[in-house]
C-alpha positions in Angstrom: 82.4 105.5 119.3 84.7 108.1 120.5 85.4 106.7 123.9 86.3 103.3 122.1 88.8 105.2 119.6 90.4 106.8 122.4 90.7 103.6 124.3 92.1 101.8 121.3 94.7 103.9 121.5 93.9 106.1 118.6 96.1 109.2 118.3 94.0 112.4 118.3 95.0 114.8 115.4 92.6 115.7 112.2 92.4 113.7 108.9 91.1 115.1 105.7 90.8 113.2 102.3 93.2 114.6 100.4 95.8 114.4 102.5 95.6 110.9 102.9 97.7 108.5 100.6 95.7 105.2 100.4 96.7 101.7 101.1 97.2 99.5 98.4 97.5 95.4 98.3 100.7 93.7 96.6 99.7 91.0 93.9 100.0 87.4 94.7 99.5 84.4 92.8 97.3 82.2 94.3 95.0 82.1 96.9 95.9 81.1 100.6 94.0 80.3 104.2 96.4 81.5 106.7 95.3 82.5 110.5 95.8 85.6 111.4 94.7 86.8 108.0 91.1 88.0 106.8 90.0 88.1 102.9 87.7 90.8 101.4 85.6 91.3 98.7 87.7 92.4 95.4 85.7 94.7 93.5 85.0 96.1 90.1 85.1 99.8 91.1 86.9 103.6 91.7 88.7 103.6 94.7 87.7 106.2 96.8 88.3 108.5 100.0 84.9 109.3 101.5 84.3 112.4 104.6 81.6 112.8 105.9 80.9 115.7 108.5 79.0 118.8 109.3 76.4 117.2 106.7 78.6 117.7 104.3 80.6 114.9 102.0 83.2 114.8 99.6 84.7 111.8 97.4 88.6 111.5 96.6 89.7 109.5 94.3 93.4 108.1 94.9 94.8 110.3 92.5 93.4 113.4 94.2 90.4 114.0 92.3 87.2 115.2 93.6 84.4 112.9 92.4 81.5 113.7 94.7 79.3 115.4 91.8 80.2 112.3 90.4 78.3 109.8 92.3 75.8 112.3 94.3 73.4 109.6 95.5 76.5 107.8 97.6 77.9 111.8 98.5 73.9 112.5 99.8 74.2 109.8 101.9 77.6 110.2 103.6 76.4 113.4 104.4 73.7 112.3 106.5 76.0 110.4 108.7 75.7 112.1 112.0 79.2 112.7 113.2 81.0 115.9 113.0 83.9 114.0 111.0 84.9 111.0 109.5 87.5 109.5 106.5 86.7 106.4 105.3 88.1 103.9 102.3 86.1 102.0 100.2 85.3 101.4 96.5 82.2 102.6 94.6 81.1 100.1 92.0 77.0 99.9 90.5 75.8 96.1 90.6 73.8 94.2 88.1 70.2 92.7 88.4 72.0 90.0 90.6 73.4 92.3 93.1 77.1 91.7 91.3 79.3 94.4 90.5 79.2 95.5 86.4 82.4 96.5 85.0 80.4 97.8 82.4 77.9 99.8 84.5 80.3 101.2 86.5 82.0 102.8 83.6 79.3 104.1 81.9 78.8 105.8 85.0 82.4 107.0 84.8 82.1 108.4 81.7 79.3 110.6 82.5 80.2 114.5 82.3 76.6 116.3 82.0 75.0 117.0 85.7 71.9 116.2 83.9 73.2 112.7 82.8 74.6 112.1 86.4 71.2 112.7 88.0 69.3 110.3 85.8 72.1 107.7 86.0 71.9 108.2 89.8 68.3 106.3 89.7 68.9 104.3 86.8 72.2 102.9 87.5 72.8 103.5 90.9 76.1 103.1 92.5 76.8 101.4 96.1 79.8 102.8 98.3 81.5 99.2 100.2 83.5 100.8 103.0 86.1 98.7 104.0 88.6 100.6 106.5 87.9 104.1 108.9 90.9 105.9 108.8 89.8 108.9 110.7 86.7 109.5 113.2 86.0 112.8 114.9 89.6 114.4 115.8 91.0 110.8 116.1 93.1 110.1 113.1 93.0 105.3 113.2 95.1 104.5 111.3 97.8 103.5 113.5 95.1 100.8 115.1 94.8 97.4 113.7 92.5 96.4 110.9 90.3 94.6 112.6 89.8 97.3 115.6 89.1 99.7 112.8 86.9 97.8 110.8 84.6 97.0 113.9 84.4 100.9 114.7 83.6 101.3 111.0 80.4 99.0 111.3 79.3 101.2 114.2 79.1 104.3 111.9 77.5 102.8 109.1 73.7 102.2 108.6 73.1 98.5 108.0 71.5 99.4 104.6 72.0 101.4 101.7 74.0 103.3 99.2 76.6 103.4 101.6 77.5 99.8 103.3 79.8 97.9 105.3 82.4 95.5 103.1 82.6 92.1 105.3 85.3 89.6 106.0 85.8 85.9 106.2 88.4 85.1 108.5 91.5 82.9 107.7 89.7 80.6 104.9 90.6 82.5 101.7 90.9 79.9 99.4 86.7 78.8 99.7 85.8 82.3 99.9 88.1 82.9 96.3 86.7 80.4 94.7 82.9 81.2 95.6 83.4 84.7 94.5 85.4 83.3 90.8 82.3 81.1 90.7 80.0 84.1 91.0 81.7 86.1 88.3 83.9 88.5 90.9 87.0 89.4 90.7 89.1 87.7 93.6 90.1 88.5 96.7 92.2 91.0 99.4 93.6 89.1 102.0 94.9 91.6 104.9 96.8 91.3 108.0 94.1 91.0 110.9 96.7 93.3 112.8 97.7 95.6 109.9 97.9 99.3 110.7 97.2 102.1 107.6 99.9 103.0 105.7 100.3 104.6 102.6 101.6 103.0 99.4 101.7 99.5 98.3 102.1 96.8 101.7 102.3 93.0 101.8 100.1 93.4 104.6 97.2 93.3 102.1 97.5 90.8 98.9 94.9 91.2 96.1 94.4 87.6 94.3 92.7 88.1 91.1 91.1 85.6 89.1 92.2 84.2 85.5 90.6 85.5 82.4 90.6 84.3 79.2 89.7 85.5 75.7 90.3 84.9 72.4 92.4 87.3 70.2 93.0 87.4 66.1 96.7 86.8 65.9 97.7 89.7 63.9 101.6 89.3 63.5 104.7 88.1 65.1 108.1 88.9 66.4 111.5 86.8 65.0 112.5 84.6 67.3 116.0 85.3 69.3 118.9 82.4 69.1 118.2 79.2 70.7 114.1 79.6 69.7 112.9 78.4 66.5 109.3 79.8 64.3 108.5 82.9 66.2 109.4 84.9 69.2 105.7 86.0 70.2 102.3 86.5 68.9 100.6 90.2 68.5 97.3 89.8 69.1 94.4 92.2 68.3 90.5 92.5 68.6 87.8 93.3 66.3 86.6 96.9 67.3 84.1 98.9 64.4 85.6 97.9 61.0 88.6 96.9 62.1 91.4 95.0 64.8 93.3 97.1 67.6 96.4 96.1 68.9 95.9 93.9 72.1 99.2 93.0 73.2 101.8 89.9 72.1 101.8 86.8 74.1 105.5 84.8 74.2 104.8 81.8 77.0 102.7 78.7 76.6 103.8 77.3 73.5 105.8 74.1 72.9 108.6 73.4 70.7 106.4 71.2 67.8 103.7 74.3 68.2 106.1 77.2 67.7 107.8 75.2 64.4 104.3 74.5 62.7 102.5 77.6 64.0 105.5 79.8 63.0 105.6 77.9 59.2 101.5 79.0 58.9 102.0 82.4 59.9 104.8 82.8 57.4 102.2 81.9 54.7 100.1 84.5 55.4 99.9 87.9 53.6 102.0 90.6 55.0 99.6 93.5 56.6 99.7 96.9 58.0 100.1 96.8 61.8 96.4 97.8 63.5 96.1 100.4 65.8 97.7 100.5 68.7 100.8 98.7 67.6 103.2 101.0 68.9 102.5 99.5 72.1 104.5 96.1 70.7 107.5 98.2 71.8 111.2 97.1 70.2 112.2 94.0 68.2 111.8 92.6 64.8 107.8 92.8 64.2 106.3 90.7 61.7 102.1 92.0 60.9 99.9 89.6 58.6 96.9 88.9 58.1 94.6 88.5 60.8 93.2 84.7 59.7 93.9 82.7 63.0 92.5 82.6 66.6 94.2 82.2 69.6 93.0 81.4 73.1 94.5 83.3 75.8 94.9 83.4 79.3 95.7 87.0 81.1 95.7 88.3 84.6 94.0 92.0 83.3 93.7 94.1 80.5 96.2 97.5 81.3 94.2 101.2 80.7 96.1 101.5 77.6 94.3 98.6 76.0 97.3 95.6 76.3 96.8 91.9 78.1 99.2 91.8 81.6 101.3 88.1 82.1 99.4 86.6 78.8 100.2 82.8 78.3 98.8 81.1 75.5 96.0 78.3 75.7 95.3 76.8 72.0 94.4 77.7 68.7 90.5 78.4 68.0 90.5 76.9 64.0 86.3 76.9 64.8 86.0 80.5 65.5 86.3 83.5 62.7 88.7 86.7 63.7 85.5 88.8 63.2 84.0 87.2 66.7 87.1 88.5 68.7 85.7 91.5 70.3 86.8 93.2 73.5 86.3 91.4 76.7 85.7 93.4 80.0 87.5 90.6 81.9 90.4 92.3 83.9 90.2 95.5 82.4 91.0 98.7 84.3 89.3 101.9 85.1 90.8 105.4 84.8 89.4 108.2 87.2 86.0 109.3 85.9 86.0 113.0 84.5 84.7 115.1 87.2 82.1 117.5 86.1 82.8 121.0 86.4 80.8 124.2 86.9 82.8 126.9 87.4 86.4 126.7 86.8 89.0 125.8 89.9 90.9 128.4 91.5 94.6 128.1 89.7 96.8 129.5 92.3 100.6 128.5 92.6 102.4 128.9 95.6 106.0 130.0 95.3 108.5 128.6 97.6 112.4 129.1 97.8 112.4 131.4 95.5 115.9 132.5 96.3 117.8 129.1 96.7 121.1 128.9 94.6 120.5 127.0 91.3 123.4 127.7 89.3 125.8 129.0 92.5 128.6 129.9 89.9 126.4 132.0 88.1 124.2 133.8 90.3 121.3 131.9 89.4 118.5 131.1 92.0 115.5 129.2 91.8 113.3 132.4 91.0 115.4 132.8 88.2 114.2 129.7 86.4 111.0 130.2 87.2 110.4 133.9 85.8 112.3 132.4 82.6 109.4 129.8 82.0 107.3 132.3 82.9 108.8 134.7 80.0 109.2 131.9 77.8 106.0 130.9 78.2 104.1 132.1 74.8 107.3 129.9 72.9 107.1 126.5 74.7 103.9 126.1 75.7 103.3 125.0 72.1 105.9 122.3 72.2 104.1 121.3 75.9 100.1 121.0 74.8 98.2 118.0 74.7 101.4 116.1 75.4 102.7 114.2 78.4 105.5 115.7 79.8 108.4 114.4 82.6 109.7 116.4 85.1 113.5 115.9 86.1 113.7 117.9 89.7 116.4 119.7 91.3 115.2 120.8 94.9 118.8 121.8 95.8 120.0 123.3 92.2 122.3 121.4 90.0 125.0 120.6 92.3 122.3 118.6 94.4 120.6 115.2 94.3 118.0 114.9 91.2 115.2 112.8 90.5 113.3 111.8 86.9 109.6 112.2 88.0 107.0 110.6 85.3 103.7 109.6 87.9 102.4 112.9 88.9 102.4 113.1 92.6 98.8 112.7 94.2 99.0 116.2 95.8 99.5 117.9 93.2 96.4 120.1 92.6 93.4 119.1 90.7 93.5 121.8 87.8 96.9 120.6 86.6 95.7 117.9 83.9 97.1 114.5 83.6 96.7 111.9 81.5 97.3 107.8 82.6 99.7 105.8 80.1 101.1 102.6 80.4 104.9 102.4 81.4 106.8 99.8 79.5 109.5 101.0 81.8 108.0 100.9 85.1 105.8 98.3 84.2 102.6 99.7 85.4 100.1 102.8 84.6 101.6 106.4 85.1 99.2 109.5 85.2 101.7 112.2 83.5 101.3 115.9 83.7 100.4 117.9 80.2 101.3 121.1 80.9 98.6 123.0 78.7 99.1 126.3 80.2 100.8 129.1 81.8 100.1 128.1 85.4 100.6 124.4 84.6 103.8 125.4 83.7 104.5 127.6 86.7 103.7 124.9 89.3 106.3 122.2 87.4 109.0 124.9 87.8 108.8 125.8 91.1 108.5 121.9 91.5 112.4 122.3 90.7 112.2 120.3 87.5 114.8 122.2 85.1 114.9 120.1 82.1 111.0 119.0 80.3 111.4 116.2 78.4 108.6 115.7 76.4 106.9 112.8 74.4 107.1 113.3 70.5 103.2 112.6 69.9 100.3 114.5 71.7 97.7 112.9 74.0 95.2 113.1 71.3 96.9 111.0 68.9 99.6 108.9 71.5 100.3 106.8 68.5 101.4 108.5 66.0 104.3 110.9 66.5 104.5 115.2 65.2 108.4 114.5 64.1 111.6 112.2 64.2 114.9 113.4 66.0 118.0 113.0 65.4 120.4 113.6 68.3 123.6 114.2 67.4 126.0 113.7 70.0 129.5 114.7 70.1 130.7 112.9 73.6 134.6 113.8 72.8 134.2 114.5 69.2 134.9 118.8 68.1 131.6 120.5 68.1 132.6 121.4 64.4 132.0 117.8 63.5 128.4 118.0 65.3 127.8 121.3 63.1 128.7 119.8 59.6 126.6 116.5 60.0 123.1 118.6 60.9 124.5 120.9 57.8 124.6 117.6 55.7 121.0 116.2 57.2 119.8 119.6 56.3 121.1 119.2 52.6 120.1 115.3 52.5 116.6 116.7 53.6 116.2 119.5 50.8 117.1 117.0 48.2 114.7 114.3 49.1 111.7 117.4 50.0 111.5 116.8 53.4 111.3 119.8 55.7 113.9 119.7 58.9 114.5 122.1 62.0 117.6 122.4 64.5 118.2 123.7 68.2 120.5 123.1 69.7 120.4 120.4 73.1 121.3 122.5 75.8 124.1 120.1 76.4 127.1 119.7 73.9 124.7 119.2 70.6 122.3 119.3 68.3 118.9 118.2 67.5 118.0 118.0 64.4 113.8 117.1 63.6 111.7 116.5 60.6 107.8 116.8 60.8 105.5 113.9 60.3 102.5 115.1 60.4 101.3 112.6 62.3 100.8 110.3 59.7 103.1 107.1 60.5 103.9 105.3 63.8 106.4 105.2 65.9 108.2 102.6 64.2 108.1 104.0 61.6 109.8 106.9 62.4 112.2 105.2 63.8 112.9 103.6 60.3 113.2 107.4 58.6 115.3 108.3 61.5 117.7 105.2 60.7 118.0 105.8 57.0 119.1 109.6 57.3 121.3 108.3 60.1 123.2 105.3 57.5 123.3 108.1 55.2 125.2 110.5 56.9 127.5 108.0 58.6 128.0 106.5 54.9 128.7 110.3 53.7 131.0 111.1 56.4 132.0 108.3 57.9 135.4 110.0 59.1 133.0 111.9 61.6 129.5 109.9 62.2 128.4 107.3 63.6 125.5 105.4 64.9 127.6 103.0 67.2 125.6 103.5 70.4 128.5 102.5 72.8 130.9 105.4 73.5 134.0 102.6 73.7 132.7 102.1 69.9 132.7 105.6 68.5 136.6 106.2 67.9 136.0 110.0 68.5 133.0 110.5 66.3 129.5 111.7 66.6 127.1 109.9 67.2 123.9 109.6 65.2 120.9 108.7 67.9 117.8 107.6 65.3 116.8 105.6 68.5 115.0 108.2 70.6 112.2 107.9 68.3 109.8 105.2 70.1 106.7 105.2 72.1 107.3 106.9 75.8 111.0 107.9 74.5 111.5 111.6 75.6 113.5 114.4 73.8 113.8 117.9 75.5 111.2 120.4 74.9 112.7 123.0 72.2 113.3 126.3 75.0 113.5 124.1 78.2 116.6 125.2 80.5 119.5 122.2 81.3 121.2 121.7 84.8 124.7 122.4 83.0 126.6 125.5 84.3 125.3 128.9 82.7 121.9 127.7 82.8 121.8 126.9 79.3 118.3 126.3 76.8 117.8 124.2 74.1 117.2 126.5 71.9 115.4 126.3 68.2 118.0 127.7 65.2 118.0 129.3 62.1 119.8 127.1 59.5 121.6 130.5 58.8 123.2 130.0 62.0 124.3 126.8 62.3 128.1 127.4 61.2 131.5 127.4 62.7 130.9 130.3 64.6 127.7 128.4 66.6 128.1 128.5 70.6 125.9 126.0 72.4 127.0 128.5 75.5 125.3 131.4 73.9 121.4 130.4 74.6 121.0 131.0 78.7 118.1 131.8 80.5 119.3 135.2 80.3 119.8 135.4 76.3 116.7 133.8 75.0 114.0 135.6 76.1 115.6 138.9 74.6 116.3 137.0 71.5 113.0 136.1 71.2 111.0 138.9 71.6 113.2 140.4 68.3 112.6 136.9 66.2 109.8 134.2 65.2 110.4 130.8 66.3 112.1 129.1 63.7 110.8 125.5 64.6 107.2 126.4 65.5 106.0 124.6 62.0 107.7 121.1 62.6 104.4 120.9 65.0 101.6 121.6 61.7 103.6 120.4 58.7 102.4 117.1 56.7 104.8 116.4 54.3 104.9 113.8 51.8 106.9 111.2 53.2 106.0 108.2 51.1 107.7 110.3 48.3 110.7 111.6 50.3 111.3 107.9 52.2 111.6 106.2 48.5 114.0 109.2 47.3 116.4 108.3 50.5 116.4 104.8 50.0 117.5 105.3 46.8 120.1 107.5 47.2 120.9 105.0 50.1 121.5 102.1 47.5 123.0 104.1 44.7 125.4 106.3 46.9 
């Protein structure tokens, strides 16, 4: 097998796992025949790295985790192989009595964390490894060699049977072969370039075509429809789960004209209801939530990790089946990275580099500056940073350089740092974020060269239901006096409806002002508090506020942002540093201070460490407070219609 890698024209060099960034298809539509093209198996599984040498094995999941305790009968078995090293790329899935992959199966296996568990689940639900490229074999790193060339050296080093097989190929007739495996129950197909080389990322060299699933979903609410459309703008759907429905996404295509006008006039009729779980994933717009009394049939291309149909088009009402029957299907759903289980804690190391690049050149500020001021500030932020997705903006050549906003945690980062997987209405697909729980979580993210941390308002936890509404008040070319006497007005708006509130400033040119939740209302529905105490400053001092987002519109005011407070929208962590000259923080205020004399310039990386280690954090309880809002919401929109 050597001697054919080397005549292939395989380059010599080592491979390891984690080093390796996998290959992954593009979607397409339909299903093709094409020569020059051969179609895989899709399966139901975790994508994994396995290497094998030495007899030893390890599995590495795409995002860098090591899973080998994870499934030890495939890792036992890999080890065997008798070669002194090899990478290869498959996915591990468990099949059913029929020999078809279970989505179900596989994720219970997933979800196992006790070594105990794992062993019995190992004979009881075994899994099965499907190779389906080499990338490395014994000091010859393949991947610059076509598929097929790598594919037949990869049935070389496999055995013929067992935990650990070969994934076959049909060549060029991918539309039989796609529907066979639909009619089987499978999930489509990958059709790849017969001459594709290995590269990392996402190629249209390989094409994943994925079957159509339907389901039926309780229509739980709708959105208004936009000009031009009449009855309703989309459906929210939602599935019966324990006692009640969970938000399953909304579905806008499929309907006709006479549909939308008689659909839209029986949803009207219904009683208004409280929006289920979940529904801050409905995102922006005008949401309507009733009573979940109708069914509709659905068709979808997968169900996301956070729980919401992808390209939905709607089939047909079900008048002949209840709400209750709408349970969860398994049909296109997605699985996260299993927990690896864990015996003695990883080694949590982070290796300084460029410590003395300029950062801020005009003040003397290099890159080991900012990171001994998160290390300082450490015991302050870090409570601000738990259990809560955070977003890195980096800086590799200090604020005069190029920056980039970094959400998807990069796949080398190590394996201690935790991340969590959320859905990205933004970049429209699933984003593992770092939380940066700790001290040397948040040591490795600054010498990253992210200065700012922008942070998500709700905690991992509880990723629905936000700790506190912001109000940014932005002065753009207003006097920073006019910034000053609107949070003093919020503040006094705030004491007279009983509603705590808390100030730092931005780090930029102004103020924050926050008021805890509790986490007790959604995202929406902060954004509604937010608006109110927005109208009522702007109606107070309308000389000096505004809420007029364009800065054409403002006339020299302030402007009142109420519209930071959504799911995935990010506000800057109270104590994080900006990439503004004098390295300044955002810093958390005392009311007491917030007057004429207040200097955003004042709170450096140099400044706030010293001030804290004399003071308490004024703004640590907006994090535990649980106020009662349902009396202090009904005291502002009174005041909002008798003022």
């Amino acid at each position: 097998i050597r001697e054919r890698c080397g005549a292939a024209g395989a380059v010599a060099g080592e491979v390891k796992a984690e080093a390796v960034r996998v290959m992954n298809a593009e979607r397409h539509e339909t299903p093709f025949s094409r020569p020059g093209w051969v179609f895989e198996i899709k399966y139901d599984g975790y994508r994994l790295l396995g290497e094998a040498g030495g007899g030893a094995a390890r599995l590495i999941s795409r995002n860098g985790n090591d899973l080998t305790r994870v499934f030890p009968e495939v890792a036992l078995v890999l080890g065997k192989l008798p070669y002194r090293g090899a990478v290869l790329d498959g996915e591990v899935v468990v099949n059913d009595a029929a020999g078809i992959p279970s989505f179900q199966m596989i994720q219970k296996r997933g979800r196992l964390q006790r070594e105990g568990d794992i062993a019995r689940a190992a004979i009881a639900l075994p899994a099965t490894y499907y190779a389906f490229d080499l990338i490395a074999f014994e000091g010859y790193d393949l991947r610059g060699l076509p598929l097929l060339e790598r594919k037949a050296l990869l049935r070389e080093v496999l055995p013929p049977t067992g935990p650990v097989r070969y994934s076959d190929h049909i060549p060029e007739k991918g539309e039989e072969m796609f529907r066979h495996l639909v009619g089987m129950g499978l999930e489509g197909v990958v059709a790849k370039r017969a001459d594709s080389i290995y590269v990392g990322g996402r190629s249209r060299s390989w094409l994943k075509v994925c079957m159509i699933h339907t389901a039926d979903f309780a229509i739980h609410g709708f959105t208004e429809p936009d000009a031009g459309r009449t009855g309703f703008g989309a459906l929210h759907l939602a599935f019966r789960e324990d006692d009640g429905f969970v938000y399953a996404g909304r579905v806008g295509t499929g309907f006709s004209a006479r549909l939308l006008e008689e659909l839209g006039e029986r949803l009207r009729g219904l009683p208004s209801a409280e929006p289920p779980p979940g529904a801050e994933l409905a995102g922006s717009g005008r949401h309507r939530w009733v009573s979940p009394e109708l069914v509709a049939e659905v068709r979808y291309k997968e169900i996301t990790e956070a729980g919401v149909l992808r390209h939905p088009s709607f089939l047909r009402l079900r008048d002949d089946k209840p709400p209750e029957e709408c349970v969860p299907s398994d049909g296109g759903r997605r699985l996260a990275d299993p927990v690896a289980p864990v015996e003695a804690a990883p080694e949590r190391v982070v290796h300084f580099t460029n410590l003395d690049k300029p950062f801020w050149p005009e003040d003397g500020y290099v890159k080991g500056d900012l990171v001994e001021y998160y290390r300082a500030i450490g015991p302050w932020i870090l409570p601000y940073l738990a259990d809560r997705p955070v977003v890195l903006t980096r800086f590799p050549d200090g604020i005069h350089g190029k920056s980039f906003f970094q959400k998807n945690a990069p796949e080398f980062a190590p394996s201690w740092i935790r991340r969590v997987r959320l859905y990205s209405e933004g970049s429209e697909r699933d984003l593992d974020y770092f939380v940066a729980d700790d001290l040397e979580s948040l040591m490795y993210v600054a010498n990253s060269a992210s200065i700012p941390l922008h942070i998500w308002q709700s905690r991992v936890s509880d990723i629905a239901r936000p700790d506190f509404c912001v109000l940014d008040l932005d002065p753009k070319d207003a006097p920073f006096t006019d910034v000053v006497k609107i949070a003093r007005f919020l503040r006094e708006l705030c004491d007279e409806i009983e509603l705590p509130s808390f100030v730092k400033t931005s780090g930029s040119t102004g103020l924050h002002v926050l008021v805890p939740l509790g986490r007790q209302v959604t995202y929406e529905q902060s954004r509604n508090i937010g608006n109110l105490l927005a109208l009522m400053a702007v109606r107070e001092l309308e000389g000096i506020a505004t809420v007029a987002r364009r800065p054409s519109q403002r006339e020299g005011k302030v402007y009142v942002d109420f519209l930071q407070n959504g799911h995935g929208r990010l506000i800057v962590a109270p104590f994080c540093v900006r990439p503004r000259p004098g390295a300044p923080v955002s810093a958390p205020l005392d009311w007491t201070e917030v007057d004429a004399g207040l200097s955003i310039a004042d709170y450096t990386i140099r400044t706030v460490p010293a001030r804290m280690a004399q003071m308490q954090d004024s703004m640590r309880e907006v994090l535990a407070l649980r106020p009662d809002l349902e009396t202090s919401v009904v005291r502002l929109a009174s005041l909002l219609e008798n003022r």
